[in-house]
PyMOL Python script that loads the backbone (N, CA, C, O; Angstrom):
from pymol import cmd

cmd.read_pdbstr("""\
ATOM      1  N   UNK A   1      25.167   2.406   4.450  1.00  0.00           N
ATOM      2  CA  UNK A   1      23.943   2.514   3.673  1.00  0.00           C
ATOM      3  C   UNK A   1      24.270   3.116   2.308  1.00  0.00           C
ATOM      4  O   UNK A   1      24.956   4.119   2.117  1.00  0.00           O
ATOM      5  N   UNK A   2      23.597   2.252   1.268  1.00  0.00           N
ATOM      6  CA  UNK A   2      24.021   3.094   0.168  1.00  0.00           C
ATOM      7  C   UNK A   2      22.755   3.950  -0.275  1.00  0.00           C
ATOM      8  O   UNK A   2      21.552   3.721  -0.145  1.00  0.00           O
ATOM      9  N   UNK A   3      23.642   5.324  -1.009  1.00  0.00           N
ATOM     10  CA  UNK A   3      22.575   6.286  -1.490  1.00  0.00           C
ATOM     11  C   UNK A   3      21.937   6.026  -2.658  1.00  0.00           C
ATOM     12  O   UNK A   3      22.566   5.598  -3.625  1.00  0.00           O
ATOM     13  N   UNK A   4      20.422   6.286  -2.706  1.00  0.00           N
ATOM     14  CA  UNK A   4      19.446   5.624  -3.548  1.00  0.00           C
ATOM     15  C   UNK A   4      19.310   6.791  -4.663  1.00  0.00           C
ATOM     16  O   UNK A   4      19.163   7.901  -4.151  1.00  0.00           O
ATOM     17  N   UNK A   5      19.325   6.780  -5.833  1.00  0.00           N
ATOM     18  CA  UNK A   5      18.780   7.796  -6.593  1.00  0.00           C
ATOM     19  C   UNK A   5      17.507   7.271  -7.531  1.00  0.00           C
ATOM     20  O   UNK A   5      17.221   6.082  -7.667  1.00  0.00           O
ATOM     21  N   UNK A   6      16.897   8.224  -8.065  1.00  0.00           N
ATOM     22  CA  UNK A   6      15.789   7.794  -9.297  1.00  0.00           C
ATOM     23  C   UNK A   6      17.057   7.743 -10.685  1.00  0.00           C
ATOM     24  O   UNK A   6      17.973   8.542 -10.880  1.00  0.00           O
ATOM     25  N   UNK A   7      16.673   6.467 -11.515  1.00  0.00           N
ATOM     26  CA  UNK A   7      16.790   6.544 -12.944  1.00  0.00           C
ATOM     27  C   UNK A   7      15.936   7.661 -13.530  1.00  0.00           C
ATOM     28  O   UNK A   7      14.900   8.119 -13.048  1.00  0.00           O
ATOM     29  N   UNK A   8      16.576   8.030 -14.697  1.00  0.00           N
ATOM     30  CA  UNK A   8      16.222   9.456 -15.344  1.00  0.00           C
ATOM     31  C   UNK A   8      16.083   8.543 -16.354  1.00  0.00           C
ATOM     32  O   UNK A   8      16.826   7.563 -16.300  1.00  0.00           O
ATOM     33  N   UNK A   9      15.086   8.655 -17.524  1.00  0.00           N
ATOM     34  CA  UNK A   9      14.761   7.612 -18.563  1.00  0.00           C
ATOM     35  C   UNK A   9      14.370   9.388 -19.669  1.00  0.00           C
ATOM     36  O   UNK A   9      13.741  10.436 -19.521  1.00  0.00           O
ATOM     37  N   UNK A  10      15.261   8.701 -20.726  1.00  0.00           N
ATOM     38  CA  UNK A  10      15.256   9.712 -21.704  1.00  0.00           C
ATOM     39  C   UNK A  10      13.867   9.563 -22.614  1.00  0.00           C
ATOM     40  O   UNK A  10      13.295   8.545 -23.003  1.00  0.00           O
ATOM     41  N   UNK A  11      13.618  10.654 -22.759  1.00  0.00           N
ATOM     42  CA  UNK A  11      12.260  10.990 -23.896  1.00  0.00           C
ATOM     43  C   UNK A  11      12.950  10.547 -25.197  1.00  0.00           C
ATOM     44  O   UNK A  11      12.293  10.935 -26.164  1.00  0.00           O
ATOM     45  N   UNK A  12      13.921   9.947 -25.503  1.00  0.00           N
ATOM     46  CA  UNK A  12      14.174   9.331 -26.696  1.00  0.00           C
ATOM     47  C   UNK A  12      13.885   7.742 -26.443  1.00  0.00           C
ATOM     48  O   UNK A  12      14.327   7.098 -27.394  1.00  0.00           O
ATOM     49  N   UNK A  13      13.200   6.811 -25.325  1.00  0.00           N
ATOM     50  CA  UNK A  13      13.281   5.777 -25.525  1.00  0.00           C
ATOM     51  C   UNK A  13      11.961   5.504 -26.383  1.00  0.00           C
ATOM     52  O   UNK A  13      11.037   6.295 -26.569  1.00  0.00           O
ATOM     53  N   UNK A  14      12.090   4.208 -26.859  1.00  0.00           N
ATOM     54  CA  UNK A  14      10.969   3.918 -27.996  1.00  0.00           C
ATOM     55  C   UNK A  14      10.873   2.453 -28.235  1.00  0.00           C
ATOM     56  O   UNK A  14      11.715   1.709 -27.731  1.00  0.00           O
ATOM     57  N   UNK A  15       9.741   1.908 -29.095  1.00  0.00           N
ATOM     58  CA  UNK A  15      10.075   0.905 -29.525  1.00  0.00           C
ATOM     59  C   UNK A  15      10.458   0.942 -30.890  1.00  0.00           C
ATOM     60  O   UNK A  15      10.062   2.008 -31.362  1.00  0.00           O
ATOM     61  N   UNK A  16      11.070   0.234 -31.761  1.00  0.00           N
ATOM     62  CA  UNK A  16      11.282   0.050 -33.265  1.00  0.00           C
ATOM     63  C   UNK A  16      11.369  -1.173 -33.683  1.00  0.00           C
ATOM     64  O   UNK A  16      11.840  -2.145 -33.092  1.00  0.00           O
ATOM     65  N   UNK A  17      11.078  -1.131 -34.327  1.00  0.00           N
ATOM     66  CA  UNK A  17      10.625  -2.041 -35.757  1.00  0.00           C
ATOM     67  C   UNK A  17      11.482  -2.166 -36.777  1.00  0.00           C
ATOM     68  O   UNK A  17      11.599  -1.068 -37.323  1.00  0.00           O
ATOM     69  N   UNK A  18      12.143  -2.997 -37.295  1.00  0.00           N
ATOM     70  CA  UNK A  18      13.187  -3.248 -38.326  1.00  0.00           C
ATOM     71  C   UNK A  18      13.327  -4.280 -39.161  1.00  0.00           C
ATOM     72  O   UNK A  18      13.389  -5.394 -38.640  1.00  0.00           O
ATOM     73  N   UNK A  19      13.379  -4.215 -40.053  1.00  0.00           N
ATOM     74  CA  UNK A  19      13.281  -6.070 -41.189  1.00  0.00           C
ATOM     75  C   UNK A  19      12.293  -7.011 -39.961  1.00  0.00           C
ATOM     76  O   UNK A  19      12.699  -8.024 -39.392  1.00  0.00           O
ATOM     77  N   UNK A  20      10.759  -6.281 -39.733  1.00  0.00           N
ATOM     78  CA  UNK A  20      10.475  -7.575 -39.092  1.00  0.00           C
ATOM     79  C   UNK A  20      10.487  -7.707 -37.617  1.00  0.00           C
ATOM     80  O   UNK A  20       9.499  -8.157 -37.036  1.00  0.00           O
ATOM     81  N   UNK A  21      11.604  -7.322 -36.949  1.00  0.00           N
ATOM     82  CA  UNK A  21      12.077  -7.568 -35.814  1.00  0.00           C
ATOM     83  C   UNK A  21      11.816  -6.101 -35.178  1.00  0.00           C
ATOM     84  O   UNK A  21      11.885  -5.040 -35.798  1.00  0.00           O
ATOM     85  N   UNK A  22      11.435  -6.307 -33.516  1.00  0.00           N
ATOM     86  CA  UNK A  22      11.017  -5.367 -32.421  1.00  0.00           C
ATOM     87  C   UNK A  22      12.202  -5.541 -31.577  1.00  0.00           C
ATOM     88  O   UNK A  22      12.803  -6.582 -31.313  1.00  0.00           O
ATOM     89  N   UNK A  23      12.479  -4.092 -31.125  1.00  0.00           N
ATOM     90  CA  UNK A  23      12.826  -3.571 -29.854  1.00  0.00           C
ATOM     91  C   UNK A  23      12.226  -2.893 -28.958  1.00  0.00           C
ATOM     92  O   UNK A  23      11.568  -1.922 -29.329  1.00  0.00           O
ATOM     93  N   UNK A  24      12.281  -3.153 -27.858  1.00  0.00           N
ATOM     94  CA  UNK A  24      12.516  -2.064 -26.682  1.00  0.00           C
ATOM     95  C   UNK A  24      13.650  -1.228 -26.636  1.00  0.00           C
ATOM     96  O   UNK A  24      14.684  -1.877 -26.479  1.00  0.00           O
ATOM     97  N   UNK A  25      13.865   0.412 -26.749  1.00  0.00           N
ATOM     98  CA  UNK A  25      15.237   1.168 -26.817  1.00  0.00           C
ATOM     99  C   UNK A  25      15.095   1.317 -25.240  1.00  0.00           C
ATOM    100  O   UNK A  25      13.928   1.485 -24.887  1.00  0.00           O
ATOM    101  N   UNK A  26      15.932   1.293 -24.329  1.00  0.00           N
ATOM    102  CA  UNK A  26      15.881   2.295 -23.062  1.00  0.00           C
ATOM    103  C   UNK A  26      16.986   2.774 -22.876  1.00  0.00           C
ATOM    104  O   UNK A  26      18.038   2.155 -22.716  1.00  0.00           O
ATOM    105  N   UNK A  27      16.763   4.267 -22.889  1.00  0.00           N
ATOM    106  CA  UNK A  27      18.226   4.899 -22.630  1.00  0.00           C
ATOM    107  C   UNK A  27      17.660   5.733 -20.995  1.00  0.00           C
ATOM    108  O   UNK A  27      16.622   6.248 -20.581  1.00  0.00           O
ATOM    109  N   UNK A  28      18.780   5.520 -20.574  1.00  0.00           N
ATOM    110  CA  UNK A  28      18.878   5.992 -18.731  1.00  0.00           C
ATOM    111  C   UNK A  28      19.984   6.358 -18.176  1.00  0.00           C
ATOM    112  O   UNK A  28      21.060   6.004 -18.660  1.00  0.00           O
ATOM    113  N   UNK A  29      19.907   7.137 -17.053  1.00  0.00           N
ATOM    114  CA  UNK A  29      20.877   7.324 -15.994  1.00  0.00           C
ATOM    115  C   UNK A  29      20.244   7.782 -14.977  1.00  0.00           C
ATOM    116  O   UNK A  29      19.105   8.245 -14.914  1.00  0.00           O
ATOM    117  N   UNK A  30      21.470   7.554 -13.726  1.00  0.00           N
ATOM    118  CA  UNK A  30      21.108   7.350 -12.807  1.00  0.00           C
ATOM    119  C   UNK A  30      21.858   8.790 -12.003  1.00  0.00           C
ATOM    120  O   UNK A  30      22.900   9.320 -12.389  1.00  0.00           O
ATOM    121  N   UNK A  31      21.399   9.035 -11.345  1.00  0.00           N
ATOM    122  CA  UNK A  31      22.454  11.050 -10.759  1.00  0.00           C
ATOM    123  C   UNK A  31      22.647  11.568 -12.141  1.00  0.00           C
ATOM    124  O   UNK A  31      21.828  11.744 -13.042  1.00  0.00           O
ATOM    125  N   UNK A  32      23.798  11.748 -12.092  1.00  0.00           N
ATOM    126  CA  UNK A  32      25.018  12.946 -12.655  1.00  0.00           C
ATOM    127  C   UNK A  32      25.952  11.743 -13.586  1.00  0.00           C
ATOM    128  O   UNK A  32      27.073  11.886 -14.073  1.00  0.00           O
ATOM    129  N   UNK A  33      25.142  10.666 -13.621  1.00  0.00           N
ATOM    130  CA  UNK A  33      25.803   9.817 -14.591  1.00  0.00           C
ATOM    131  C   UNK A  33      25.855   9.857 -15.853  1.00  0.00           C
ATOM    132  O   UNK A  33      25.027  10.582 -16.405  1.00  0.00           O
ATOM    133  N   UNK A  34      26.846   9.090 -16.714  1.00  0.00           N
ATOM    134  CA  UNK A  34      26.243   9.131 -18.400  1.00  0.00           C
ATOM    135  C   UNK A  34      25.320   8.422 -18.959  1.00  0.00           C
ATOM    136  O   UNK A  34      24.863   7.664 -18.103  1.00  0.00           O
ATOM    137  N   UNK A  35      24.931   8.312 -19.720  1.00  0.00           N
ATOM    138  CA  UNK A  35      23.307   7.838 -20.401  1.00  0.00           C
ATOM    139  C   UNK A  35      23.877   6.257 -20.971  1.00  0.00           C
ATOM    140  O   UNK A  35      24.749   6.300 -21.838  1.00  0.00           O
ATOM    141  N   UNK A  36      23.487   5.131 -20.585  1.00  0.00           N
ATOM    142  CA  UNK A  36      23.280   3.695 -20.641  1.00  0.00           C
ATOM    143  C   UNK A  36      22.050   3.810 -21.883  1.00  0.00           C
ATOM    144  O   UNK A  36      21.179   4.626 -22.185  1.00  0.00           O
ATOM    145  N   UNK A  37      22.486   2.628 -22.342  1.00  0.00           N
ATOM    146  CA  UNK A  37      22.309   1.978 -23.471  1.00  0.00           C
ATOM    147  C   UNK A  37      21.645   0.540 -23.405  1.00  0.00           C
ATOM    148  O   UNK A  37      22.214  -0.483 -23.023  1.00  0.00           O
ATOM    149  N   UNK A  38      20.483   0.637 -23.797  1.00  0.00           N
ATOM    150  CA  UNK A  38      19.894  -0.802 -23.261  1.00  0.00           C
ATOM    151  C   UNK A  38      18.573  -1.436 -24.145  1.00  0.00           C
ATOM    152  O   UNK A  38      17.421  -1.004 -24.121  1.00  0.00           O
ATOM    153  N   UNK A  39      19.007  -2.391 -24.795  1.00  0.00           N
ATOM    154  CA  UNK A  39      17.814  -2.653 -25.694  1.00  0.00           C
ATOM    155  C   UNK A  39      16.981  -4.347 -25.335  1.00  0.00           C
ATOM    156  O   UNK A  39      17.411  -5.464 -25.046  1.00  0.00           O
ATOM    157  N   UNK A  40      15.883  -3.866 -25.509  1.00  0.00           N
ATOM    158  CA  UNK A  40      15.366  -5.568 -25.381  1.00  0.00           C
ATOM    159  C   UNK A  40      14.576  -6.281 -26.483  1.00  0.00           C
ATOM    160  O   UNK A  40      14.086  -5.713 -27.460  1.00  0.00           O
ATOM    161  N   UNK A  41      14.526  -7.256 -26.282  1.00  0.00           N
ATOM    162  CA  UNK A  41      13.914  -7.817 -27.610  1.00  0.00           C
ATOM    163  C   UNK A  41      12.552  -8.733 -27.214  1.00  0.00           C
ATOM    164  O   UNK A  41      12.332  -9.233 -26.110  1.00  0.00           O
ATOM    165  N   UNK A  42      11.815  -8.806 -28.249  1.00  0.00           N
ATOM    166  CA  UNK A  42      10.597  -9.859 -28.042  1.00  0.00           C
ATOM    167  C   UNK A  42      10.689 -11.359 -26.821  1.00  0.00           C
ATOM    168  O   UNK A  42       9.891 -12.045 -26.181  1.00  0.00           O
ATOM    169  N   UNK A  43      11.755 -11.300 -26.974  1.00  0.00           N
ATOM    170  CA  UNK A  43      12.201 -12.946 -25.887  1.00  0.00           C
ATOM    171  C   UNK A  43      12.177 -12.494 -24.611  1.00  0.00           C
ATOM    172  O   UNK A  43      11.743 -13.174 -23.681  1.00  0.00           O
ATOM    173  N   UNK A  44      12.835 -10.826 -24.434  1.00  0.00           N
ATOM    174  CA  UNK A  44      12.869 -10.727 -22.982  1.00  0.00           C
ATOM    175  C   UNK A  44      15.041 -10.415 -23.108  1.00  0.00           C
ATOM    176  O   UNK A  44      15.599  -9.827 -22.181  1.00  0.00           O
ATOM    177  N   UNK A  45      15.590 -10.756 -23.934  1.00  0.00           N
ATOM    178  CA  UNK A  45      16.520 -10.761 -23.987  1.00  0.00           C
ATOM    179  C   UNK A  45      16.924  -8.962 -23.698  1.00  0.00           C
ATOM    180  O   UNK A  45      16.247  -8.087 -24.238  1.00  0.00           O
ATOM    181  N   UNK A  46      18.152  -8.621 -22.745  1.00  0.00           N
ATOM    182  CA  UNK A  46      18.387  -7.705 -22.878  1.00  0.00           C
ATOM    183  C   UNK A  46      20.025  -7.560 -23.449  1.00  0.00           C
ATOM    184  O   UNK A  46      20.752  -8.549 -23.354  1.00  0.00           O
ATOM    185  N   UNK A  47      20.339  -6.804 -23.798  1.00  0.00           N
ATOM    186  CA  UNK A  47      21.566  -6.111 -23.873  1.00  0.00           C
ATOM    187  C   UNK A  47      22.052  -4.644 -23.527  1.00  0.00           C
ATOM    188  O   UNK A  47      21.280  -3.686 -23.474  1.00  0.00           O
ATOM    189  N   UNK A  48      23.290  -4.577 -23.320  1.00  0.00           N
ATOM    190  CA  UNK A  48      23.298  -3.337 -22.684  1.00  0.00           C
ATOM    191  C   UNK A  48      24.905  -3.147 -23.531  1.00  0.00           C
ATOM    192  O   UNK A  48      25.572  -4.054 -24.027  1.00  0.00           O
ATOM    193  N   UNK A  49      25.191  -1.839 -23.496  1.00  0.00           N
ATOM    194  CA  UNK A  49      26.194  -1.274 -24.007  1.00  0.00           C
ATOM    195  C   UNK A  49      26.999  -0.881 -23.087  1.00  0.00           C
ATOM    196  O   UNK A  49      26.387  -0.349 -22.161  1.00  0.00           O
ATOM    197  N   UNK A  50      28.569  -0.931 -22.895  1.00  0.00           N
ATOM    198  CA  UNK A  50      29.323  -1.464 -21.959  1.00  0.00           C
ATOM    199  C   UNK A  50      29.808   0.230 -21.994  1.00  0.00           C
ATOM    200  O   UNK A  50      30.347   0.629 -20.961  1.00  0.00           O
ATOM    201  N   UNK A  51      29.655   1.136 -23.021  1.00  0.00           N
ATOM    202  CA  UNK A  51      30.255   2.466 -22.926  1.00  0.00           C
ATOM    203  C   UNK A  51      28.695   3.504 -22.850  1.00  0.00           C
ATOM    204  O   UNK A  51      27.651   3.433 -23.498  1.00  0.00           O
ATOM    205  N   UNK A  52      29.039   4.212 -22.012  1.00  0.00           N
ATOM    206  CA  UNK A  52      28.184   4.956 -21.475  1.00  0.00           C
ATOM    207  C   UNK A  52      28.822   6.495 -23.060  1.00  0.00           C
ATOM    208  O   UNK A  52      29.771   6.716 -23.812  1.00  0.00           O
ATOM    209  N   UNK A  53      27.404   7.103 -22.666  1.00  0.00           N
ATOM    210  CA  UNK A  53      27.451   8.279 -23.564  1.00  0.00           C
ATOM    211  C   UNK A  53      27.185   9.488 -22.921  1.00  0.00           C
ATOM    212  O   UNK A  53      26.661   9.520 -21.808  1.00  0.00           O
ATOM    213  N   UNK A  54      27.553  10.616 -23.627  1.00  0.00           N
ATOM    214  CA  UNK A  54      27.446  12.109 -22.632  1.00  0.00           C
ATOM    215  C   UNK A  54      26.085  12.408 -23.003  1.00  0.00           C
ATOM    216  O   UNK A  54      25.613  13.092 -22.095  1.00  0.00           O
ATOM    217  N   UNK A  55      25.260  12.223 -23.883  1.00  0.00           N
ATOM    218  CA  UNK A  55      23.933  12.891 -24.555  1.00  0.00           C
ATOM    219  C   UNK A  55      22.916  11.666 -24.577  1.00  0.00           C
ATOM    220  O   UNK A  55      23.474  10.692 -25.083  1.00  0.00           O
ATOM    221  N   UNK A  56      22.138  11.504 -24.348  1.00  0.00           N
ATOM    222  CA  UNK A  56      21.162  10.311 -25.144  1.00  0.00           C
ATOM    223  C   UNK A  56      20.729  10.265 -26.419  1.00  0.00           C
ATOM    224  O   UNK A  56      20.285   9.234 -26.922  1.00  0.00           O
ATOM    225  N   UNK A  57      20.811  11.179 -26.921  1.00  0.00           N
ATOM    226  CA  UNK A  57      20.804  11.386 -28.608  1.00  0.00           C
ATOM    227  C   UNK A  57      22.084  10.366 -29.110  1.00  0.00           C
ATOM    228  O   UNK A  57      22.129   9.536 -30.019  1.00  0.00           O
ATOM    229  N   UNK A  58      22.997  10.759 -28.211  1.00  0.00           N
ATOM    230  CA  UNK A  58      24.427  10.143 -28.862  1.00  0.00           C
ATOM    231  C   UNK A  58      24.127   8.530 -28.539  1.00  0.00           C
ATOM    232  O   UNK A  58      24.979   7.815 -29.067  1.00  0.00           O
ATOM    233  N   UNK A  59      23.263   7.907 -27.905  1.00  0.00           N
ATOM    234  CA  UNK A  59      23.281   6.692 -27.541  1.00  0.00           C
ATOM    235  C   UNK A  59      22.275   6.382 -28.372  1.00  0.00           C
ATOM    236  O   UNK A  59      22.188   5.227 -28.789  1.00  0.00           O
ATOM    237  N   UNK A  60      21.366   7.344 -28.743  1.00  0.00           N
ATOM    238  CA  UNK A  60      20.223   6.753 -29.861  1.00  0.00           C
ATOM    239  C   UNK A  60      20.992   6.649 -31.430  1.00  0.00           C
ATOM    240  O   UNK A  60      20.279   6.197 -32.326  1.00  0.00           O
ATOM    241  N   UNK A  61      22.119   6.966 -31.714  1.00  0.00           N
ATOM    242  CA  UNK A  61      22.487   7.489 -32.913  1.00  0.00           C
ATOM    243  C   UNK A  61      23.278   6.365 -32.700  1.00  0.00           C
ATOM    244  O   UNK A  61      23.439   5.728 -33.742  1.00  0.00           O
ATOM    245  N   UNK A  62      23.933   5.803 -31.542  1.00  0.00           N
ATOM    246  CA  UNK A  62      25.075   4.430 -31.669  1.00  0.00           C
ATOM    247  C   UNK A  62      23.969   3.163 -32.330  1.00  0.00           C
ATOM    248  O   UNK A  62      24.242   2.311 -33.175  1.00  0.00           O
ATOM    249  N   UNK A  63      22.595   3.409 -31.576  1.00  0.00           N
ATOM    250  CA  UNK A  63      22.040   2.082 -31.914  1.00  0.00           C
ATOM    251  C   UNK A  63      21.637   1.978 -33.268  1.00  0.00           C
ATOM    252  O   UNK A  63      21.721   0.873 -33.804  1.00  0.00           O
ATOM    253  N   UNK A  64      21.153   3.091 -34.001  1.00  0.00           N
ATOM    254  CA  UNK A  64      21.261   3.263 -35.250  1.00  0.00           C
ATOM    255  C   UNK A  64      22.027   2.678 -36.176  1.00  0.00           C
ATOM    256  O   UNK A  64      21.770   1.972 -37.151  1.00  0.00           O
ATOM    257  N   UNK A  65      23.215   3.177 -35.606  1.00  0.00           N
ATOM    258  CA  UNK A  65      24.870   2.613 -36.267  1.00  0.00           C
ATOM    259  C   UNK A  65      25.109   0.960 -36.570  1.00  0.00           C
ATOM    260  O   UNK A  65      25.428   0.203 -37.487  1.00  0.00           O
ATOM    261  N   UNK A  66      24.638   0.943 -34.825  1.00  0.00           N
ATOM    262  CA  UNK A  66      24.688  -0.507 -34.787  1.00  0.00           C
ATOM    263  C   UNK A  66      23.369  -1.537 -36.032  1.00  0.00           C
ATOM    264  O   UNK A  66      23.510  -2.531 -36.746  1.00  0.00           O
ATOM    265  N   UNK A  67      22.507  -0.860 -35.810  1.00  0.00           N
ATOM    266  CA  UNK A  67      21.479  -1.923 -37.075  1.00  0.00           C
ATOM    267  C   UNK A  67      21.673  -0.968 -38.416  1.00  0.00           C
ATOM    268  O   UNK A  67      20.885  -1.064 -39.357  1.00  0.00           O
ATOM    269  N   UNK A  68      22.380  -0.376 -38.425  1.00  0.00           N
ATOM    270  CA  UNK A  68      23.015  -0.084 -40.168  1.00  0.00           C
ATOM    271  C   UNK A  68      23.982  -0.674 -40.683  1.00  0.00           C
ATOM    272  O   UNK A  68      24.143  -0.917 -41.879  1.00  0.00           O
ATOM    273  N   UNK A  69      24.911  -1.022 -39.496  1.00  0.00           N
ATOM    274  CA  UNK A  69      26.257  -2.171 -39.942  1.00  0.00           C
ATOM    275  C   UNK A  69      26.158  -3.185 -39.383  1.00  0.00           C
ATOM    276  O   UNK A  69      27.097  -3.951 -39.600  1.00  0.00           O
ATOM    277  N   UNK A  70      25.543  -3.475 -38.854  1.00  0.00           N
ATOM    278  CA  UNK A  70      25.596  -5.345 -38.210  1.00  0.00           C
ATOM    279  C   UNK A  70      23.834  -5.814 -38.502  1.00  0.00           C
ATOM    280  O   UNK A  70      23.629  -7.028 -38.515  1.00  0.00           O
ATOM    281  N   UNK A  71      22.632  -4.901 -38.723  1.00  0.00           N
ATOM    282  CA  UNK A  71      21.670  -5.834 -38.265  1.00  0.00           C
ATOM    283  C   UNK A  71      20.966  -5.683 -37.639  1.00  0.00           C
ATOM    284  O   UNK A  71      21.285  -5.025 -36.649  1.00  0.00           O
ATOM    285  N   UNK A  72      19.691  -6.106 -37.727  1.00  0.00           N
ATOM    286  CA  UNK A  72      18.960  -6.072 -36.388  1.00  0.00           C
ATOM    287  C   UNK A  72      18.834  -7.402 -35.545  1.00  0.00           C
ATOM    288  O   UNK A  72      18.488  -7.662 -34.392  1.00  0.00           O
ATOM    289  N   UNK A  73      19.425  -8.387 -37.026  1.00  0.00           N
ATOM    290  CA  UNK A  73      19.641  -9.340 -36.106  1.00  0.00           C
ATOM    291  C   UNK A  73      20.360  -9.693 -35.107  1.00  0.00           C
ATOM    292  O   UNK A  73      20.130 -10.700 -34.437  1.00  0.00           O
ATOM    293  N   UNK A  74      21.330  -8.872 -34.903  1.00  0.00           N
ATOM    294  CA  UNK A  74      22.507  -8.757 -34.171  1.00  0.00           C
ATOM    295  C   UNK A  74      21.981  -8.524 -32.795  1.00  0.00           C
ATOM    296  O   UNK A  74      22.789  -8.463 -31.869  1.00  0.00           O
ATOM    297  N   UNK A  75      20.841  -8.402 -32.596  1.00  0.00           N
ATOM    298  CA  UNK A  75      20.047  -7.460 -31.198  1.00  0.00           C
ATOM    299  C   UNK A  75      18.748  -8.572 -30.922  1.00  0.00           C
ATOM    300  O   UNK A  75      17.973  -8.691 -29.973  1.00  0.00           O
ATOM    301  N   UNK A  76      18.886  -9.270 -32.126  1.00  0.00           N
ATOM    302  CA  UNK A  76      17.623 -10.239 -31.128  1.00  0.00           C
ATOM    303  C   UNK A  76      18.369 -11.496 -30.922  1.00  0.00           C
ATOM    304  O   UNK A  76      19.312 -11.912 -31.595  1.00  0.00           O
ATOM    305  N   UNK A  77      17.768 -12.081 -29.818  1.00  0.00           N
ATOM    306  CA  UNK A  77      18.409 -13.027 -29.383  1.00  0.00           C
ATOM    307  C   UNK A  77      17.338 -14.212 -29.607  1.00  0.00           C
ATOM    308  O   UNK A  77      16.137 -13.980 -29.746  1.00  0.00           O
ATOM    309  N   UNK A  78      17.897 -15.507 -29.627  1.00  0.00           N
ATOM    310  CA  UNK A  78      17.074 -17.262 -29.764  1.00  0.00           C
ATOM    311  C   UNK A  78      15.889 -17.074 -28.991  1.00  0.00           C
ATOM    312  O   UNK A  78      16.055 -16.063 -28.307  1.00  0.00           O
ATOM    313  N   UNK A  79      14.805 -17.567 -28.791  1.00  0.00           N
ATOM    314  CA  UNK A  79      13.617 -17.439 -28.521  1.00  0.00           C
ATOM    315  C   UNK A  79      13.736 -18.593 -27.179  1.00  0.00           C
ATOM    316  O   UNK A  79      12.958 -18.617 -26.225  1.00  0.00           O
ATOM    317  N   UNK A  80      14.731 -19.373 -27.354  1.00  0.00           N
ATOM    318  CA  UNK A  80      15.219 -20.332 -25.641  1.00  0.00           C
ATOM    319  C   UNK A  80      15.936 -19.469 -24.920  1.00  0.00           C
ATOM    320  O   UNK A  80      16.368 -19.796 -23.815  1.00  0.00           O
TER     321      UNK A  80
END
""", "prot")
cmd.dss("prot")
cmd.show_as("cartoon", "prot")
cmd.util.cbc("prot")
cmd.orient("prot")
């Protein structure tokens, strides 16, 4: 049997708004884990960030990073 825990969902998740374009932010963990990275977009499209972080601040500050140097287009995905 595997052991079940609750997701812990950080008081930093949000939606935002950027050139236009919406997200869903969700930052989470699960136990004693590190904080996941997970954004969705108007389509339903998700993405997730493959490196976990020690803080959720630190995972809100990557996504930042990320639509300061790549975009926000970089985070929404085709509407098919």
């Amino acid at each position: 049997m595997e052991d079940e825990f609750e997701l812990e969902q950080s008081p930093l998740c949000q939606e935002m708004t950027v050139d236009g374009h919406t997200i869903d932010v969700e930052i989470y963990r699960g136990g004693d884990s590190d904080w996941i990275l997970e954004v969705v977009d108007i389509h339903g499209t998700s993405t997730v960030w493959e490196d976990q972080f020690k803080t959720d601040q630190e995972a809100l500050d990557e996504l930042k990073t990320c639509i300061r140097e790549e975009g926000m287009g970089a985070l929404v995905g085709d509407p098919t």
